[in-house]
C-alpha positions in Angstrom: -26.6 0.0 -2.6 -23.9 -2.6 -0.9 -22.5 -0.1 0.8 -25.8 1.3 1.9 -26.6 -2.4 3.2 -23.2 -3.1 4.7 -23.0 0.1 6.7 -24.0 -1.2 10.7 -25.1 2.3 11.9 -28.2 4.4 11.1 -27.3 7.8 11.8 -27.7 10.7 9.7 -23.8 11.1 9.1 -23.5 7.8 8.2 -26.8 8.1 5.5 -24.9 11.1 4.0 -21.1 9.5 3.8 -23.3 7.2 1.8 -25.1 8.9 -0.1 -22.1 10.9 -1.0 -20.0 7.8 -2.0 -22.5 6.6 -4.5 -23.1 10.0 -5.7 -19.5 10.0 -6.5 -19.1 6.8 -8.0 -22.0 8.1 -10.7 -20.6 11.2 -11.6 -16.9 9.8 -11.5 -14.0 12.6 -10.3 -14.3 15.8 -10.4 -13.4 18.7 -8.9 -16.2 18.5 -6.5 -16.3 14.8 -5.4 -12.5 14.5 -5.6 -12.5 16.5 -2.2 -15.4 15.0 -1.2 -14.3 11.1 -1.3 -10.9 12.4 0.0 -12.7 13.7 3.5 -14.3 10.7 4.1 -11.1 8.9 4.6 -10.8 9.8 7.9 -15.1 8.6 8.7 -15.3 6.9 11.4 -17.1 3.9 9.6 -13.9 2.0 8.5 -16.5 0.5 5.6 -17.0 4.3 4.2 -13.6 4.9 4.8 -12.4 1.8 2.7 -14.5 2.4 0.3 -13.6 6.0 -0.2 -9.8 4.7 -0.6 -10.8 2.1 -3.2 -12.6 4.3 -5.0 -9.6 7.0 -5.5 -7.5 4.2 -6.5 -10.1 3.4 -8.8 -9.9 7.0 -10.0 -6.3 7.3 -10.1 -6.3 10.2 -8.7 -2.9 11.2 -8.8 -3.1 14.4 -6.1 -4.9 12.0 -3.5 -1.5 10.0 -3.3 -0.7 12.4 0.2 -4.3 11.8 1.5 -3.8 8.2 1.2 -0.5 7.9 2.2 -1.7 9.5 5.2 -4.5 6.8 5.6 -2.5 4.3 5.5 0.1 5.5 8.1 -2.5 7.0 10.7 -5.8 5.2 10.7 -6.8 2.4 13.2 -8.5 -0.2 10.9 -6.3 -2.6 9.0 -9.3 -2.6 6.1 -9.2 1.2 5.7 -5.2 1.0 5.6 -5.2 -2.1 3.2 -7.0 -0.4 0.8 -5.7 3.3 1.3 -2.3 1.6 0.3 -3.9 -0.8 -2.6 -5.1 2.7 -3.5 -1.8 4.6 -3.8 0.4 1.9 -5.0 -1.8 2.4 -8.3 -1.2 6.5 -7.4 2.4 6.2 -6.6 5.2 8.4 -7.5 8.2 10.1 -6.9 5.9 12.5 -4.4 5.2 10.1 -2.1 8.3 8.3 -1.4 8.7 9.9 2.1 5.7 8.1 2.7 6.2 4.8 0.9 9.8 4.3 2.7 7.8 4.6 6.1 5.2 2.1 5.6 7.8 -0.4 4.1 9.0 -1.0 7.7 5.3 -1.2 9.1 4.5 -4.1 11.1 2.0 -5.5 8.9 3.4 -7.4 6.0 1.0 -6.5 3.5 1.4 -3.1 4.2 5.2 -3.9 3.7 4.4 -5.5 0.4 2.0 -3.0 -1.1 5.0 -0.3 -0.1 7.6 -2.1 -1.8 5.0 -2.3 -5.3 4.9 1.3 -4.9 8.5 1.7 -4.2 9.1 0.0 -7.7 7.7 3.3 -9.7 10.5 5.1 -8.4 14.5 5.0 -9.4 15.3 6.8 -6.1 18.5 5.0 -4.1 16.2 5.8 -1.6 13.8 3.4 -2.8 16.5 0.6 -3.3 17.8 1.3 0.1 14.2 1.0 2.1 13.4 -2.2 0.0 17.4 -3.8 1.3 16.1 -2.3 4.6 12.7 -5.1 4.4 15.6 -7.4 3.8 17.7 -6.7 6.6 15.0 -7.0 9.2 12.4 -9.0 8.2 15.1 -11.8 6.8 16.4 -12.9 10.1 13.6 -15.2 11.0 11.1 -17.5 9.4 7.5 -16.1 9.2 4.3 -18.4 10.0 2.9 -16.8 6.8 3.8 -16.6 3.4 6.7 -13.6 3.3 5.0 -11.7 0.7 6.9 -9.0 1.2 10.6 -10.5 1.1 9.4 -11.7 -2.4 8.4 -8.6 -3.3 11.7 -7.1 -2.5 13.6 -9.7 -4.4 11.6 -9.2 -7.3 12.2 -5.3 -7.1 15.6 -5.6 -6.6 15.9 -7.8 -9.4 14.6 -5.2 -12.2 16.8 -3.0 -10.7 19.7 -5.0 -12.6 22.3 -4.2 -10.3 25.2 -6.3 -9.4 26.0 -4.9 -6.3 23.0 -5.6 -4.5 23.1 -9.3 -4.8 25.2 -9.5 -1.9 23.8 -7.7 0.8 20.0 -9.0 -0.6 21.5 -12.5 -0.6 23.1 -12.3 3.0 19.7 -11.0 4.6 18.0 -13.7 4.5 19.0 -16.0 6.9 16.2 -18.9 7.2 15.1 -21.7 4.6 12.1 -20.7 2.5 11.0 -22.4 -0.9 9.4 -19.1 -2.2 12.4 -17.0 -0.7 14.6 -19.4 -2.5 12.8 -19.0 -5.7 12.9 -15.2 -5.2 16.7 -15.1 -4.9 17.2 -17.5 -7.5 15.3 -14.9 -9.8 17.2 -12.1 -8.3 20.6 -13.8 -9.6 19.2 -14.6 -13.1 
């Protein structure tokens, strides 16, 4: 019914994105509204979108990870990506790495951040190595905002346990940050 209420246009395509969404949501997944929530991504009402997102994260549906990966690389609203990647960090695994090493050098830094969460289900080199790249080029200089993402690096290179990375994670960061500093001092722990 929120949905319903927060949806801004009145046309029938709208009504039935809808009225599909909470039909799904009742019934739960299966192997008719799975599909169904997964087409909607792509609506072009980024609040039916986002809500079709959430709710296969909610789901955990483990064979949407592509569809939201895809989501969150191509669509045009930062509230559909958000939570198409919220959505498949709780999805994430070794099948979508591709995917997750793109988005952890998008320009957004939540999108960064959320990438690097689902990087952390993986033991891939591949993985390490795209988290050291968030490092290497968003360490150079001081963000207005809290670097969510730097932290989240440090923090996954940390359970790594790996010697050799303290180095190169150490020398990225080139700036004076409290929560940075807390991050590496973790790191080195």
């Amino acid at each position: 019914a929120a949905l319903a209420k927060a949806t801004t246009s009145n046309t029938a395509t709208d009504t039935a994105a809808v009225n599909s969404l909470v039909k799904a949501e009742q019934t739960g997944p299966t192997q008719e509204s799975v599909p169904t929530v997964e087409g909607l991504l792509t609506h072009t009402d980024s609040k039916i979108a986002a809500r079709a997102a959430w709710l296969l994260g909610e789901w955990k549906v483990l064979p949407a990870a592509l569809v939201l990966a895809q989501a969150a690389i191509q669509h045009s609203s930062p509230q559909v990506r958000f939570q198409a990647m919220s959505a498949l960090v709780r999805v994430a695994g070794d099948s979508v790495i591709e995917q997750l090493t793109t988005l952890s050098s998008d320009s957004d830094r939540k999108i960064r951040t959320l990438a690097v969460q689902g990087l952390r289900r993986s033991n891939s080199p591949r993985a390490t190595t795209a988290v050291l790249s968030i490092l290497e080029k968003q360490g150079k200089e001081a963000p207005q905002d809290t670097p969510t993402d730097l932290i989240a690096a440090l923090m996954f290179l940390h359970d790594l346990g790996d010697a050799a990375i303290l180095l190169p994670a150490a020398s990225a960061i080139t700036f004076e940050n409290a929560q940075v500093g807390k991050g590496l001092t973790f790191l080195f722990q």
